[in-house]
N, C-alpha and C positions, 0 to 999 in steps of 0.2 A: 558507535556502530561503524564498520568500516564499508566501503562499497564492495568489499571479495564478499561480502554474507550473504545479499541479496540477489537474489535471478529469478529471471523470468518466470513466471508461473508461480512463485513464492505465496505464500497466504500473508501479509497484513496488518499490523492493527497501528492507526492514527498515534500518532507520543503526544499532539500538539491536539489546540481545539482551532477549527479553521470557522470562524462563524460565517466568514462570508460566503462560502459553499456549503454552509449549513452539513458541516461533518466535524464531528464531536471525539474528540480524543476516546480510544476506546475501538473506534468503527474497523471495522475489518474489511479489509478490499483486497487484489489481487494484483502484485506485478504484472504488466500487459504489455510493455515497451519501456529498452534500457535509453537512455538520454542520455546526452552530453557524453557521450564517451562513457557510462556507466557510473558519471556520477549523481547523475537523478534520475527517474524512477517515474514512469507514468501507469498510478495506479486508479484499477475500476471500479469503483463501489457497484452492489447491483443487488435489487433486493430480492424475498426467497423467492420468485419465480424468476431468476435469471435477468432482469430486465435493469442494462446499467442507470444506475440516477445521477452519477459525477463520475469523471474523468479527470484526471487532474495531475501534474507534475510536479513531485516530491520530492525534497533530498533525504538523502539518508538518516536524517538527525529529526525526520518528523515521522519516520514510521521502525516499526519493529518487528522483525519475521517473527511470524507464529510455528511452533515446531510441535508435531503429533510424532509419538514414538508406541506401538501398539504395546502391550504387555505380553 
């Protein structure tokens, strides 16, 4: 993945499993703030009522934009 894919507001999903934040490859979060010059990535996880449970600073190579294209 290269860092031009992902921006701000981006939807998500974990490539890695992080046990020590208890977020499991899979989990879906939200780009919230670009790092280091855009090469990391601080994403929010928050559950269905909105309410974030980790914040956390990602490179590229741990997460993967999720793309919705309507039919």
């Amino acid at each position: 993945m290269t860092t031009n894919s992902v921006k701000l507001l981006d939807v998500v999903a974990l490539t890695v499993d992080l046990p020590e934040y208890n977020l499991w490859r899979g989990q879906v979060g939200t780009v919230v703030e670009m790092l280091a010059g855009g090469t990391a990535f601080e994403v929010e996880f928050s559950d269905r009522n909105g309410r974030t449970y980790e914040s956390i600073g990602l490179r590229p190579n741990q997460i993967m934009v999720l793309h919705f294209e309507p039919n």
